[in-house]
DSSP file (Angstrom, degrees, kcal/mol; ACC not computed):
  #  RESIDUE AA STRUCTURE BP1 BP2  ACC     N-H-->O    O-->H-N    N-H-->O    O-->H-N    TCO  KAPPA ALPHA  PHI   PSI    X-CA   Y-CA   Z-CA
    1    1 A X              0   0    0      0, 0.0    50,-0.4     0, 0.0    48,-0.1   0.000 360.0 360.0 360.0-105.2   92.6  111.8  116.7
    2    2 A X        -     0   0    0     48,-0.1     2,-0.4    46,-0.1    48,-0.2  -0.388 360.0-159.1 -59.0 145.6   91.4  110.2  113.5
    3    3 A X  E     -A   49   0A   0     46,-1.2    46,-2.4    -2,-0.1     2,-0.2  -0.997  10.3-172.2-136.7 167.3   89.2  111.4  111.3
    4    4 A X  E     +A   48   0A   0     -2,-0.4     2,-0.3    44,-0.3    44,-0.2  -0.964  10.7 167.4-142.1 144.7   87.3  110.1  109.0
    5    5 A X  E     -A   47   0A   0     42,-0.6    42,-5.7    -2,-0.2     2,-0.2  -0.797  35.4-105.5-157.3 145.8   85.2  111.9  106.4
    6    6 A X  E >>  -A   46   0A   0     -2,-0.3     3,-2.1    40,-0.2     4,-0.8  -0.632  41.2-101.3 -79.7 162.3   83.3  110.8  103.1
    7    7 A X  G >4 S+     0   0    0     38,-2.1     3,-0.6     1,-0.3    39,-0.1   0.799 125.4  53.1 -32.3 -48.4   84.7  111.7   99.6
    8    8 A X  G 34 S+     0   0    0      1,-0.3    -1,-0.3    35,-0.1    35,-0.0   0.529 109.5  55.9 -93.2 -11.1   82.2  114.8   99.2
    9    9 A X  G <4 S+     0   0    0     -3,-2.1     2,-0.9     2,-0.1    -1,-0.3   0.516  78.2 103.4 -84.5 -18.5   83.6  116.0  102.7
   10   10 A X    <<  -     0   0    0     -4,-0.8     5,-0.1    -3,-0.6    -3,-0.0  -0.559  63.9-150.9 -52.1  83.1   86.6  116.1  101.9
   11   11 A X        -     0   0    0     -2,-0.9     4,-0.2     1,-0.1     5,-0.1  -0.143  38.9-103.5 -58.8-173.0   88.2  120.1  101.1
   12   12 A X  S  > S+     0   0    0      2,-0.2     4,-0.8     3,-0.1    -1,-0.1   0.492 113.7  65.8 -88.9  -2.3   90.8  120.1   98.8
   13   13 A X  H  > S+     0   0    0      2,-0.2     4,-2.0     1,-0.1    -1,-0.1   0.972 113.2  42.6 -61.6 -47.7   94.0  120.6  101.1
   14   14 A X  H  4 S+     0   0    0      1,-0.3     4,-0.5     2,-0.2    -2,-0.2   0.247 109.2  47.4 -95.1  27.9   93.0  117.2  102.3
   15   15 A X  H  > S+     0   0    0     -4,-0.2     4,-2.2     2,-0.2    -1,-0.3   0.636 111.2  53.6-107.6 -49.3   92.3  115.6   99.7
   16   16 A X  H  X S+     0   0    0     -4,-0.8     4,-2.1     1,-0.2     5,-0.2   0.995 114.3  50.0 -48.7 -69.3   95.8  117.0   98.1
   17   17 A X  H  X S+     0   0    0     -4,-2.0     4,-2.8     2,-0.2    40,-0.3   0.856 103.3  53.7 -31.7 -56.5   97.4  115.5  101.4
   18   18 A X  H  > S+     0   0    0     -4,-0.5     4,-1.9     2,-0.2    -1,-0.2   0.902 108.5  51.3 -46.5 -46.5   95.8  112.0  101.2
   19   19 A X  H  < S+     0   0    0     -4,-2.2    -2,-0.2     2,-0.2    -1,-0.2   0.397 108.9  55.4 -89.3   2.2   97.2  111.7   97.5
   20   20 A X  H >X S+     0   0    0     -4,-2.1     4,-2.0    -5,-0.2     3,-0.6   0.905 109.6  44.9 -57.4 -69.0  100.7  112.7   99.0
   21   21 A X  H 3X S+     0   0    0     -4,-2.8     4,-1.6     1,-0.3    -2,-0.2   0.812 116.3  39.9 -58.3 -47.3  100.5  110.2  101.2
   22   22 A X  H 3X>S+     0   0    0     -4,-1.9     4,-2.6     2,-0.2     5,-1.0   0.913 118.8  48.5 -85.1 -31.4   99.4  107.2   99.0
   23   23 A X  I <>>S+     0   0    0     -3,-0.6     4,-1.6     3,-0.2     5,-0.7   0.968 114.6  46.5 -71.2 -72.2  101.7  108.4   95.9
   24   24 A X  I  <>S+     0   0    0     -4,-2.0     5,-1.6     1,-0.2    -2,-0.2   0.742 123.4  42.3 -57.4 -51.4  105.1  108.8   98.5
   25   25 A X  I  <5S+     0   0    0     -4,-1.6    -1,-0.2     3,-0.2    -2,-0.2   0.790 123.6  23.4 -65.0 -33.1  103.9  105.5   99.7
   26   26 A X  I  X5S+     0   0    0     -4,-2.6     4,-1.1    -3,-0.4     6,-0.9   0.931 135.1  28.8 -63.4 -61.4  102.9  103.1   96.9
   27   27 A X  I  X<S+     0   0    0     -4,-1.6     4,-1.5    -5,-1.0     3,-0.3   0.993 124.8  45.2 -80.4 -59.9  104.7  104.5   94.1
   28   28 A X  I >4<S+     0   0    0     -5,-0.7     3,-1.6     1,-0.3    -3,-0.2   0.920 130.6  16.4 -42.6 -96.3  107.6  105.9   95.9
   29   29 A X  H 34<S+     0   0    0     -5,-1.6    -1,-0.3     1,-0.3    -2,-0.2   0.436 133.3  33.8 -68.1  -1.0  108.3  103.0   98.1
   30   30 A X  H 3< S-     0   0    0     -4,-1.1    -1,-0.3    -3,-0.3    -2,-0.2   0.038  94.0-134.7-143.3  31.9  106.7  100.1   97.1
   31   31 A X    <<  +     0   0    0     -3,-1.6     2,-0.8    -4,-1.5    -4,-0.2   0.647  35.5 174.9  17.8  64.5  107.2  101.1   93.6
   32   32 A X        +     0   0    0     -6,-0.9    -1,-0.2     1,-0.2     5,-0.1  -0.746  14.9 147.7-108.2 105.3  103.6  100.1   92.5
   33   33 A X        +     0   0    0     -2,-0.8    -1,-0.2    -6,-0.1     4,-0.1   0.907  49.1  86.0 -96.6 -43.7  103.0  101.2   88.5
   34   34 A X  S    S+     0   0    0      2,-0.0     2,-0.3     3,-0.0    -1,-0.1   0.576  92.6  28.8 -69.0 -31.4  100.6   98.6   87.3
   35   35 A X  S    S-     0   0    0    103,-0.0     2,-0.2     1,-0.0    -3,-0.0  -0.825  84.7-107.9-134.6 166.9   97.5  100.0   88.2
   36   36 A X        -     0   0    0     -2,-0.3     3,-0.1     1,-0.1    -3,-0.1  -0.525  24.6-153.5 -72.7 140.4   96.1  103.7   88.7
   37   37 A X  S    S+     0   0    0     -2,-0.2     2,-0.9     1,-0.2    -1,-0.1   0.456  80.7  71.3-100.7  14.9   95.8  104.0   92.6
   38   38 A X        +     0   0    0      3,-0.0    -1,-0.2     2,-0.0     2,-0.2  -0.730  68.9 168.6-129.0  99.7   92.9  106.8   92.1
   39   39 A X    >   -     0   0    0     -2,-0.9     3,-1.2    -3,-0.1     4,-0.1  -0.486  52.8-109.0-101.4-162.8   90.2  104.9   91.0
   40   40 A X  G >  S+     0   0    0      1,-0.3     3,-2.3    -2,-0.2    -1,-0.1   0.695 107.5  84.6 -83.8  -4.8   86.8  106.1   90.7
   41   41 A X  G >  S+     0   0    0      1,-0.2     3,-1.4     2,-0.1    -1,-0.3   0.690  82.1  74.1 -67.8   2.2   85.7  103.7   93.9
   42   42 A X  G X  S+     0   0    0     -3,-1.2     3,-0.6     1,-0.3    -1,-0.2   0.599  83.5  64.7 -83.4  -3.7   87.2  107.1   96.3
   43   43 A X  G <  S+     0   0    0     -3,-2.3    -1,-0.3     1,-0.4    -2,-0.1   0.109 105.5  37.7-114.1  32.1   84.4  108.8   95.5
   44   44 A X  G <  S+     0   0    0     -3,-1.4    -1,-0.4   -37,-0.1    21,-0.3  -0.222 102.1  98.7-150.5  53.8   82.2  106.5   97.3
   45   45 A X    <   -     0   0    0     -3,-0.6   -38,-2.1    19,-0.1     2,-0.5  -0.936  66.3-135.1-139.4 155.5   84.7  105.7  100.4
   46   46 A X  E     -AB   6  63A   0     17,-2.4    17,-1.3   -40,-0.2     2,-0.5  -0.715  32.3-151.8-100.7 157.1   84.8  107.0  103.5
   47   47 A X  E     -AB   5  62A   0    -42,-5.7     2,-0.7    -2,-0.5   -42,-0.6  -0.807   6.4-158.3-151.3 144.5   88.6  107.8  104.2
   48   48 A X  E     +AB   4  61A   0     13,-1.4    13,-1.7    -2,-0.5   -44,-0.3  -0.893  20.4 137.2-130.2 134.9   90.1  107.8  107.0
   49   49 A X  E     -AB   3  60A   0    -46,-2.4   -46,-1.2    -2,-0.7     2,-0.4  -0.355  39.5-119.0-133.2 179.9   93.3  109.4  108.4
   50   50 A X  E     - B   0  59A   0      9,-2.8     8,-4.0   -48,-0.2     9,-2.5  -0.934  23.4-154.8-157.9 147.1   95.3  111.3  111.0
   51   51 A X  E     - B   0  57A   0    -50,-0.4     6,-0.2    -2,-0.4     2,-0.1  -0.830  12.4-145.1-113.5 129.4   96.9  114.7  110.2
   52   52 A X    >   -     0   0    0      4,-1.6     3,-3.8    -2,-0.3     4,-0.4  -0.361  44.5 -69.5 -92.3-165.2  100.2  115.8  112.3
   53   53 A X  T 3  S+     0   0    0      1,-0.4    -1,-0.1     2,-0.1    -2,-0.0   0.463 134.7  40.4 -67.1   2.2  100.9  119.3  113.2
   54   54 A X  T 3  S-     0   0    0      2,-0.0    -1,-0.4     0, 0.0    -2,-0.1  -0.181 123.6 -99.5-125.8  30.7  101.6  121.0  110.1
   55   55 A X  S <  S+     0   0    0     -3,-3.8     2,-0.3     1,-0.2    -2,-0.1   0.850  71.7 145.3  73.3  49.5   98.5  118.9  108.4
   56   56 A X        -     0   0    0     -4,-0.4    -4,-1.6   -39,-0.0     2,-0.8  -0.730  53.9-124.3-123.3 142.2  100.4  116.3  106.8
   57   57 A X  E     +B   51   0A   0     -2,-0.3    -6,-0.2   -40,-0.3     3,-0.1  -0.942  33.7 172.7-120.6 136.3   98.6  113.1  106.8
   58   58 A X  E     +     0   0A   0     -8,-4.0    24,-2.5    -2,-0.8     2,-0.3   0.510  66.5  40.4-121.6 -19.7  101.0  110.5  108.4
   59   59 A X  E    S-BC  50  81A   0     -9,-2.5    -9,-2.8    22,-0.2     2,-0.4  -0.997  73.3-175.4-143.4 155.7   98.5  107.7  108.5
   60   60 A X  E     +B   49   0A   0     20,-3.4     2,-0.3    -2,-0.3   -11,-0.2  -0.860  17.8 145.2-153.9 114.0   95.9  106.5  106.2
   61   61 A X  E     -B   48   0A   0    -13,-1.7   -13,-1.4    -2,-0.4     2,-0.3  -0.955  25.5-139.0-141.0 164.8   92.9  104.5  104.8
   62   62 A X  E     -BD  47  77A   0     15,-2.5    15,-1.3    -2,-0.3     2,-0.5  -0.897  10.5-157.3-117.2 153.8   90.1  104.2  102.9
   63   63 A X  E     -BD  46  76A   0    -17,-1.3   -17,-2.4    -2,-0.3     2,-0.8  -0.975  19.1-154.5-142.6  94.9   86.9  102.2  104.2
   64   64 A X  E     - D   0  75A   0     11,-4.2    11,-0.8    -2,-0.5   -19,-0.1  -0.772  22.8-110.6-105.4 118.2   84.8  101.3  100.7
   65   65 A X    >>  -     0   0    0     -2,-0.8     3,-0.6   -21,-0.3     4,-0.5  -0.036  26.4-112.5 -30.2 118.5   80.6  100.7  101.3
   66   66 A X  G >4 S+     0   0    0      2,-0.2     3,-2.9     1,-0.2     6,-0.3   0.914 120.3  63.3 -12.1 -72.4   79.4   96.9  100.8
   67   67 A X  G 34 S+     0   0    0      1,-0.3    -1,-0.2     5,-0.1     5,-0.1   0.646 110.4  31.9 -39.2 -54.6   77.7   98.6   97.8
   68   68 A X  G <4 S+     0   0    0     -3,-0.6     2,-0.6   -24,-0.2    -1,-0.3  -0.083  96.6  99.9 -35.5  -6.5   80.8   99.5   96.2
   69   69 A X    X<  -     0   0    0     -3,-2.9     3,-1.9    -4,-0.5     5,-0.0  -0.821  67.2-133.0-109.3 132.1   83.3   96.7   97.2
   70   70 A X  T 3  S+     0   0    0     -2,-0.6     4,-0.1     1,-0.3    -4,-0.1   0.314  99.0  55.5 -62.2   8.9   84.2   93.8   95.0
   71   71 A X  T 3  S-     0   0    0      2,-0.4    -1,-0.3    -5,-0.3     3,-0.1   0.337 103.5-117.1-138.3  19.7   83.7   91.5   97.8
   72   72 A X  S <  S+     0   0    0     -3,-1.9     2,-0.2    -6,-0.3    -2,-0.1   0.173  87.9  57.6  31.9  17.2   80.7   92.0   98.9
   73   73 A X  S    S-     0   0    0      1,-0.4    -2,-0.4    -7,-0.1    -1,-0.1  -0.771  96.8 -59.3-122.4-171.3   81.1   93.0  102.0
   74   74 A X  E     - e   0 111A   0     36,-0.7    38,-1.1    -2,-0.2    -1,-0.4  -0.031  51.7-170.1 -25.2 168.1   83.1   96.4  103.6
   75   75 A X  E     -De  64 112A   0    -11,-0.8   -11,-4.2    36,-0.2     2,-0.4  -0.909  24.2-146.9-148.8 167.7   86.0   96.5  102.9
   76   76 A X  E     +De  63 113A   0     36,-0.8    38,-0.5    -2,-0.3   -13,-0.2  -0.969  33.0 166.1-140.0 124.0   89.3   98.8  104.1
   77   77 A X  E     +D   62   0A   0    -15,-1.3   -15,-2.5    -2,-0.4    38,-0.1  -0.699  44.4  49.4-129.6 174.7   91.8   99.3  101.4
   78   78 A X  S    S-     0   0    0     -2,-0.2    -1,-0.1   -17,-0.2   -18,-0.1   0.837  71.8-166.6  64.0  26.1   95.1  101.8  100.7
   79   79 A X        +     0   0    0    -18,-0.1     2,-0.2    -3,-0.1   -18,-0.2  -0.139  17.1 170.5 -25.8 136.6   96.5  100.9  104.3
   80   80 A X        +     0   0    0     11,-0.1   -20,-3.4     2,-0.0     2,-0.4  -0.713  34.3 175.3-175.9 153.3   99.4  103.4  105.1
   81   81 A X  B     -C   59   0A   0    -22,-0.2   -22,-0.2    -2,-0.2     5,-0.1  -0.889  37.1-122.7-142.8 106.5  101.6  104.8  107.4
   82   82 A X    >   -     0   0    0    -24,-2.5     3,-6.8    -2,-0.4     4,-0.2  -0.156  30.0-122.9 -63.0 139.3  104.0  107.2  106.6
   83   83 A X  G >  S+     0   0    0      1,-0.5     3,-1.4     2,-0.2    -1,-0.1   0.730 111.8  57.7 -74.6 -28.2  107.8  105.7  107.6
   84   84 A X  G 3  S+     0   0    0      1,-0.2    -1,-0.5     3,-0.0    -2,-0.1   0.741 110.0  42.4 -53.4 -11.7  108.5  108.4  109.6
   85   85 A X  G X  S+     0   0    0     -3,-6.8     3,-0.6   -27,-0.2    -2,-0.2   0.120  92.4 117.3-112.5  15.9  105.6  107.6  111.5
   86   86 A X  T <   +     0   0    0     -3,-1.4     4,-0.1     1,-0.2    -4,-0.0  -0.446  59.8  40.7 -77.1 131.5  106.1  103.9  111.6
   87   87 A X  T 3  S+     0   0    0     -2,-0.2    -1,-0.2     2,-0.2     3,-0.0   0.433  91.4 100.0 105.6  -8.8  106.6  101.6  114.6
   88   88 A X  S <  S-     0   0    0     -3,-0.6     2,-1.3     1,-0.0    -1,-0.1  -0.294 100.0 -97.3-106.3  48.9  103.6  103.9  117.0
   89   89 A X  S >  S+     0   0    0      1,-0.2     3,-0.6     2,-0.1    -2,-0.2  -0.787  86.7 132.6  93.9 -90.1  100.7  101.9  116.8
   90   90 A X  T >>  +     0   0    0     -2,-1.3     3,-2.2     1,-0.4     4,-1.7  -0.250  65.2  49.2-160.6 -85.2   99.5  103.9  114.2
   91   91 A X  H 3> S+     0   0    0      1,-0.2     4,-2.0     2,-0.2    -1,-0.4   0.610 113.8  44.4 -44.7 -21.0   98.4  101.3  111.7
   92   92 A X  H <> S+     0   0    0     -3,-0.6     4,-1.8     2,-0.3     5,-0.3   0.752 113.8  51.6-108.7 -29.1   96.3   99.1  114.3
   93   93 A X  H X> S+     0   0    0     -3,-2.2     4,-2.5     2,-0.2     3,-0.7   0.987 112.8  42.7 -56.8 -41.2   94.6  102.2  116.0
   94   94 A X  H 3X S+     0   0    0     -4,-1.7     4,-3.2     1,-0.3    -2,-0.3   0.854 116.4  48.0 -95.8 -31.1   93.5  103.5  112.7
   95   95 A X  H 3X S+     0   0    0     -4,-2.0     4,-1.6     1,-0.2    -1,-0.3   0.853 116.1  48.5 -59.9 -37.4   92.4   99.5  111.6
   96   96 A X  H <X S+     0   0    0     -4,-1.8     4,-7.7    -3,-0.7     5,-0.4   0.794 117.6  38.8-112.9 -50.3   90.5   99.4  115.3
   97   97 A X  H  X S+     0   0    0     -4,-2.5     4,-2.3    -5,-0.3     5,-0.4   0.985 110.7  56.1 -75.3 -51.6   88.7  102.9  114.6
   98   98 A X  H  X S+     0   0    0     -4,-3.2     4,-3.2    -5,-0.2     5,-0.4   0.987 117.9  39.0 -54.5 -43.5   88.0  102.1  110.7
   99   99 A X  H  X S+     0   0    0     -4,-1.6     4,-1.7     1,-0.3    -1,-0.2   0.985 116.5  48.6 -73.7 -32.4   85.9   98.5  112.4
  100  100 A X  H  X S+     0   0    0     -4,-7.7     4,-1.7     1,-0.2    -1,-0.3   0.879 115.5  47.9 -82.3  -0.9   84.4  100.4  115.2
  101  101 A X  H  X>S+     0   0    0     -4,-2.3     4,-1.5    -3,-0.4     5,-1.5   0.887 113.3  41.4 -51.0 -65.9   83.5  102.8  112.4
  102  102 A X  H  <5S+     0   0    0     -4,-3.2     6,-0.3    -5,-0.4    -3,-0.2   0.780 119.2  52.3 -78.9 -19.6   82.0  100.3  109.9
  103  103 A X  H  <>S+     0   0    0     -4,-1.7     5,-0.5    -5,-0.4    -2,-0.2   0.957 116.3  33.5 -51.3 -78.5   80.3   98.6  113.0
  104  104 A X  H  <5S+     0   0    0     -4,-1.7    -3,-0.2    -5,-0.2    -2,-0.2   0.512 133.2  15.4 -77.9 -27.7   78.7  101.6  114.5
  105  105 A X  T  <5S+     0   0    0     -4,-1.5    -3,-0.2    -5,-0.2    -1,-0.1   0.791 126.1  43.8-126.2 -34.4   77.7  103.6  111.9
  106  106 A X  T   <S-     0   0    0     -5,-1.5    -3,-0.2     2,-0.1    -2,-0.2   0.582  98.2-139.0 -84.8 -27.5   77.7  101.9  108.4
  107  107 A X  T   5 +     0   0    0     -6,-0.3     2,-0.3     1,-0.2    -4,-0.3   0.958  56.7 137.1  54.1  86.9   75.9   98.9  110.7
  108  108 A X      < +     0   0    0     -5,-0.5    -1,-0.2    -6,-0.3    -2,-0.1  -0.866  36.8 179.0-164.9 111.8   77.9   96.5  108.9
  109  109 A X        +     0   0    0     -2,-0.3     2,-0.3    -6,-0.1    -6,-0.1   0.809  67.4  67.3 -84.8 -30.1   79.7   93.3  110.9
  110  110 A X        +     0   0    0     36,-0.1   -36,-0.7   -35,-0.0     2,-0.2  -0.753  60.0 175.3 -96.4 147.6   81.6   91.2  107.9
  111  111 A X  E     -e   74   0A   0     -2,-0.3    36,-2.0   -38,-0.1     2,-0.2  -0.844  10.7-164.2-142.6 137.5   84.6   93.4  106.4
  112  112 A X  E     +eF  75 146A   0    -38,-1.1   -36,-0.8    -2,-0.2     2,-0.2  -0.746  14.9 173.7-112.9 157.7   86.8   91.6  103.7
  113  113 A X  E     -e   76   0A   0     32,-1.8     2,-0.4    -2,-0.2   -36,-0.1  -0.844  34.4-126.4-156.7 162.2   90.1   93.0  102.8
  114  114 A X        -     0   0    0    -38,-0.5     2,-0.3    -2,-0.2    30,-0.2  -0.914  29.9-170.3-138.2 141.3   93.0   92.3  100.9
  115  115 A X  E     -H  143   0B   0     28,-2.4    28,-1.8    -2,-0.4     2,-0.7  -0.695  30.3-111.2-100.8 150.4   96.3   92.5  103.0
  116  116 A X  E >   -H  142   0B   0     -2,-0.3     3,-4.2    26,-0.2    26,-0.2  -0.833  42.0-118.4 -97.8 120.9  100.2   92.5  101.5
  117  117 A X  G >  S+     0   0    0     24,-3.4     3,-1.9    -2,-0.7     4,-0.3   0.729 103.2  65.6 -25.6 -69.2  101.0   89.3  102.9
  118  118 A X  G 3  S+     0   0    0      1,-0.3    -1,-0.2    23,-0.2    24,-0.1   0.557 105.4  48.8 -28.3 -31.6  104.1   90.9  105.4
  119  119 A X  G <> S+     0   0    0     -3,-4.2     4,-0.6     2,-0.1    -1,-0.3  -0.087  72.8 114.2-122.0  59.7  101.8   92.6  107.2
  120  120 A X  T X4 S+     0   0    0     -3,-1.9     3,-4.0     1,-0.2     5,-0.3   0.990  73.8  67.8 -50.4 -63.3   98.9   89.8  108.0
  121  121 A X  T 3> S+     0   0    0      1,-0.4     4,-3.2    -4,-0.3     5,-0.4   0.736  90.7  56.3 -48.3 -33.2   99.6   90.0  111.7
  122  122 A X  T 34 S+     0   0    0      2,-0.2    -1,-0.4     1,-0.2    -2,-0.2   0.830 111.3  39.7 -56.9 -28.0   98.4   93.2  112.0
  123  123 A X  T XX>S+     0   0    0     -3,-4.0     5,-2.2    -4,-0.6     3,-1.9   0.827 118.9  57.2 -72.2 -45.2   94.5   92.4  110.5
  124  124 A X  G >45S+     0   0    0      1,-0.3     3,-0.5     3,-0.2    -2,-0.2   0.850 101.7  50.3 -75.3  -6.6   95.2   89.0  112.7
  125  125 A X  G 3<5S+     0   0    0     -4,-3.2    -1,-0.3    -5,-0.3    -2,-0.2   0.559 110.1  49.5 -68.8  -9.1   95.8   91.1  115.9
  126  126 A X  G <45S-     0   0    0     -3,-1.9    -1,-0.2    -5,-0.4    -2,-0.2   0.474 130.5 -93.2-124.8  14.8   92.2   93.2  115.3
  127  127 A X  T <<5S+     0   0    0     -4,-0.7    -3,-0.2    -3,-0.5     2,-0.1   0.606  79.4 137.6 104.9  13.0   90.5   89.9  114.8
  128  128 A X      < -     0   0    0     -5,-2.2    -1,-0.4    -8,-0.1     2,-0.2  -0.614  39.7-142.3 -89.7 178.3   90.4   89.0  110.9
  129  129 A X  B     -G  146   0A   0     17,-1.8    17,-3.8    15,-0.1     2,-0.1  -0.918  18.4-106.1-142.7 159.4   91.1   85.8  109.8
  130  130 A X        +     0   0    0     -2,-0.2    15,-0.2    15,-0.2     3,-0.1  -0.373  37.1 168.4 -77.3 147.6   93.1   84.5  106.8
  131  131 A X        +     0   0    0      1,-0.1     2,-0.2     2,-0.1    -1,-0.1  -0.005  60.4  48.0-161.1  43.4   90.5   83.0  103.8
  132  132 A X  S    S-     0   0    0      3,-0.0     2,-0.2    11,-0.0    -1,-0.1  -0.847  79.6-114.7-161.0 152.3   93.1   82.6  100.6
  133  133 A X        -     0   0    0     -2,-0.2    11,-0.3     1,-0.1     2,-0.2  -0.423  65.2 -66.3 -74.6-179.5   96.3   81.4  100.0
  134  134 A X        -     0   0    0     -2,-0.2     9,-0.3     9,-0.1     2,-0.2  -0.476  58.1-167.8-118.5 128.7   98.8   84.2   99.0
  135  135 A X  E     -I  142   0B   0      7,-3.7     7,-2.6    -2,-0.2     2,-0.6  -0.655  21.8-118.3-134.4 163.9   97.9   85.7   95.7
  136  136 A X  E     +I  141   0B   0      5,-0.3     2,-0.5    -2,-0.2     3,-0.2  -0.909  38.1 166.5-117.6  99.7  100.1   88.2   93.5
  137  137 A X        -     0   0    0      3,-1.1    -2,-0.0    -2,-0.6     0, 0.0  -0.941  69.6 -15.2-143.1 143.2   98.4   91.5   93.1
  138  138 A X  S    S-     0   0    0     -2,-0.5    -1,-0.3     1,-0.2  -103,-0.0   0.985 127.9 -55.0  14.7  83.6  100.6   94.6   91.6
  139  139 A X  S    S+     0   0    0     -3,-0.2     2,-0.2  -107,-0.0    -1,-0.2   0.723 117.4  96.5  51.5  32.2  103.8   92.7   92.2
  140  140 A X  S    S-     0   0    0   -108,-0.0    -3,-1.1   -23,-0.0    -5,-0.1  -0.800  80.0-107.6-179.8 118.9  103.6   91.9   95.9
  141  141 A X  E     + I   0 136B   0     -2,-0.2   -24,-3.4    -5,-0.2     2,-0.3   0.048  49.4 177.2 -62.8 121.0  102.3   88.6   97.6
  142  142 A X  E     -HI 116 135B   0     -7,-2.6    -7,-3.7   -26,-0.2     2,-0.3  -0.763  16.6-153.8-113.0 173.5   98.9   89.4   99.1
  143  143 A X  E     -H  115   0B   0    -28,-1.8   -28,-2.4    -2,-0.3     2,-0.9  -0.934  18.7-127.0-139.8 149.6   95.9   87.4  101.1
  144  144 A X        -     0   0    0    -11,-0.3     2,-0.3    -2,-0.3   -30,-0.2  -0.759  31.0-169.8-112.3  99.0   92.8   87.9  101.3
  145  145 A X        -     0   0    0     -2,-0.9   -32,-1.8   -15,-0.2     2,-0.2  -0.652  13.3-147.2-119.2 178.6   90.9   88.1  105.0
  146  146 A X  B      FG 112 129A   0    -17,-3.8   -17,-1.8    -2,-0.3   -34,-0.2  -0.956 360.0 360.0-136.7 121.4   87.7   88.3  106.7
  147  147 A X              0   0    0    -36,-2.0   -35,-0.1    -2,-0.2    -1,-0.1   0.144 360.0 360.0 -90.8 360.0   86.5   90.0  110.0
């Protein structure tokens, strides 16, 4: 179902795919300019998706190394689900596999995140817990939680 792959595993169709996915959602739809979304932390993430039948990546995340995260633990950033594919589970499998992921292979228990605020309930359904008040970051109220 998912898979999940490091930066350097990554051919170039699906790496072309991924940055469909994140442009039609962040820029397209949540009309996010302020900041670049390909920074250089992707080439030290694992990322991890699900491709439909014509290879189209419909859901999406990245899962950035302790070493690499600004928060000193895991973390799982660039949440998405493309809207045709909205409303199946999608997002909460793919959060469920990215923790038994960072769990099981990474060995790694704390992951810190930062969620837009609208969708908390989905991190508090797979067992994070809220650990900020509601913060502004590229134009859209976020929080910051902790598994």
């Amino acid at each position: 179902m998912f898979k999940i792959k490091h930066f350097n595993e990554l051919n170039v169709n699906e790496f072309y795919e991924i940055a469909k996915a994140r442009y039609e959602v962040f820029a397209c739809e949540q009309k996010i300019f302020e900041e670049n979304d390909f920074d250089d932390t992707d080439k030290n993430c694992y990322h991890i998706y699900l491709e439909s039948n014509n290879n189209e990546i419909v859901a999406y995340s990245r899962i950035i190394p302790k070493n690499f995260s600004s928060y000193g633990d895991v973390s799982i950033g660039r949440v998405l689900v493309l809207s045709s594919h909205r409303r199946k589970n999608l997002a909460k499998e793919m959060i469920e596999a990215s923790i038994e992921f960072i769990k099981n292979t990474l060995n790694e228990n704390h992951i810190t995140l930062s969620a837009q605020e609208y969708i908390k309930s989905l991190y508090l359904s797979c067992g994070f817990e809220v650990i900020s008040d509601i913060y502004d970051e590229a134009g859209i109220p976020h929080i910051k939680m902790r598994l």
